[in-house]
C-alpha positions in Angstrom: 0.0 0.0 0.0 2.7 2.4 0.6 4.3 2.3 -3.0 0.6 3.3 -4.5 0.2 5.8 -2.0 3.6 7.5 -2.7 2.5 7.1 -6.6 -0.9 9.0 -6.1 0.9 11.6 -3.9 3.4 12.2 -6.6 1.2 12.4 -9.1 -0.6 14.8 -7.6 2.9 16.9 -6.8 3.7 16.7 -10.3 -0.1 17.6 -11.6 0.4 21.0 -9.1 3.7 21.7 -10.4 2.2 21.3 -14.4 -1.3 23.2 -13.6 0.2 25.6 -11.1 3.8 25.9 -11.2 4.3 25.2 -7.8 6.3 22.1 -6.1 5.4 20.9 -2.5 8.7 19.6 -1.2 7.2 17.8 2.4 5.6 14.7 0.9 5.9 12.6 4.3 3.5 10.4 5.7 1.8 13.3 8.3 1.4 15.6 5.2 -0.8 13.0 2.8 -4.3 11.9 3.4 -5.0 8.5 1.4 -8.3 6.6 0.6 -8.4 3.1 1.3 -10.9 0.7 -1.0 -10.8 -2.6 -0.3 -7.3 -2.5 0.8 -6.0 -0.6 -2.1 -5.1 3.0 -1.9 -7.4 4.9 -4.3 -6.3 8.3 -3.4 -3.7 10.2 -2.2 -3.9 14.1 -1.3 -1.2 16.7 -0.2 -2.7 18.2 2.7 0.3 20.4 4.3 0.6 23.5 2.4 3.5 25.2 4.7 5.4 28.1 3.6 9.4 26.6 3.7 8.3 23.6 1.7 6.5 24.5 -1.4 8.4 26.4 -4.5 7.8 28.3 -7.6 8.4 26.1 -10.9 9.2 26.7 -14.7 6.7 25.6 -16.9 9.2 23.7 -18.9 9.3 21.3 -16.3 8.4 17.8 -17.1 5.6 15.8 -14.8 7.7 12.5 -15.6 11.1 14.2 -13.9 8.7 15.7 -10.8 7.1 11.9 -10.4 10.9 10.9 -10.5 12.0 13.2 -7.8 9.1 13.6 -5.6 8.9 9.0 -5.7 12.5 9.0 -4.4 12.5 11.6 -1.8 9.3 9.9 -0.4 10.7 6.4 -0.5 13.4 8.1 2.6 10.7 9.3 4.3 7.8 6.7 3.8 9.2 4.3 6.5 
Protein backbone atom coordinates (compact mmCIF):
# COMPACT_ATOMS: atom_id res chain seq x y z
CA UNK A 1 0.00 0.00 0.00
CA UNK A 2 2.73 2.40 0.64
CA UNK A 3 4.31 2.35 -2.97
CA UNK A 4 0.60 3.34 -4.52
CA UNK A 5 0.20 5.78 -2.01
CA UNK A 6 3.56 7.47 -2.66
CA UNK A 7 2.53 7.15 -6.57
CA UNK A 8 -0.93 8.97 -6.12
CA UNK A 9 0.89 11.59 -3.93
CA UNK A 10 3.42 12.21 -6.58
CA UNK A 11 1.20 12.35 -9.08
CA UNK A 12 -0.58 14.84 -7.63
CA UNK A 13 2.87 16.86 -6.81
CA UNK A 14 3.73 16.66 -10.26
CA UNK A 15 -0.09 17.64 -11.59
CA UNK A 16 0.44 20.98 -9.15
CA UNK A 17 3.74 21.70 -10.39
CA UNK A 18 2.20 21.28 -14.38
CA UNK A 19 -1.29 23.22 -13.60
CA UNK A 20 0.17 25.60 -11.09
CA UNK A 21 3.76 25.92 -11.22
CA UNK A 22 4.26 25.20 -7.79
CA UNK A 23 6.33 22.12 -6.06
CA UNK A 24 5.43 20.86 -2.55
CA UNK A 25 8.68 19.62 -1.19
CA UNK A 26 7.24 17.76 2.39
CA UNK A 27 5.59 14.72 0.86
CA UNK A 28 5.91 12.59 4.35
CA UNK A 29 3.48 10.42 5.70
CA UNK A 30 1.79 13.25 8.26
CA UNK A 31 1.39 15.58 5.16
CA UNK A 32 -0.76 13.03 2.77
CA UNK A 33 -4.32 11.86 3.40
CA UNK A 34 -5.04 8.54 1.39
CA UNK A 35 -8.27 6.65 0.62
CA UNK A 36 -8.44 3.05 1.30
CA UNK A 37 -10.92 0.75 -1.00
CA UNK A 38 -10.78 -2.60 -0.32
CA UNK A 39 -7.32 -2.54 0.84
CA UNK A 40 -5.96 -0.64 -2.07
CA UNK A 41 -5.10 3.03 -1.92
CA UNK A 42 -7.44 4.86 -4.27
CA UNK A 43 -6.30 8.32 -3.39
CA UNK A 44 -3.73 10.21 -2.22
CA UNK A 45 -3.93 14.08 -1.27
CA UNK A 46 -1.24 16.70 -0.18
CA UNK A 47 -2.75 18.19 2.75
CA UNK A 48 0.25 20.42 4.31
CA UNK A 49 0.61 23.50 2.36
CA UNK A 50 3.46 25.19 4.74
CA UNK A 51 5.36 28.11 3.60
CA UNK A 52 9.35 26.60 3.74
CA UNK A 53 8.33 23.63 1.72
CA UNK A 54 6.46 24.54 -1.37
CA UNK A 55 8.41 26.40 -4.48
CA UNK A 56 7.80 28.26 -7.57
CA UNK A 57 8.40 26.10 -10.91
CA UNK A 58 9.17 26.72 -14.66
CA UNK A 59 6.67 25.64 -16.90
CA UNK A 60 9.24 23.70 -18.87
CA UNK A 61 9.28 21.34 -16.29
CA UNK A 62 8.41 17.83 -17.09
CA UNK A 63 5.65 15.81 -14.83
CA UNK A 64 7.70 12.51 -15.61
CA UNK A 65 11.07 14.22 -13.91
CA UNK A 66 8.66 15.69 -10.78
CA UNK A 67 7.09 11.93 -10.35
CA UNK A 68 10.85 10.89 -10.46
CA UNK A 69 12.03 13.20 -7.85
CA UNK A 70 9.12 13.61 -5.58
CA UNK A 71 8.85 9.04 -5.69
CA UNK A 72 12.52 9.04 -4.38
CA UNK A 73 12.49 11.60 -1.84
CA UNK A 74 9.30 9.93 -0.44
CA UNK A 75 10.69 6.42 -0.46
CA UNK A 76 13.43 8.09 2.60
CA UNK A 77 10.72 9.34 4.32
CA UNK A 78 7.76 6.71 3.77
CA UNK A 79 9.16 4.26 6.53
Amino acid sequence: MRKQAIKLACEEVAEEVINLQMFHDDNNMDNVLVTVKNKQVVAARIVDYGGESVFHTKKSISKEVVIAYCEKEALQWWK
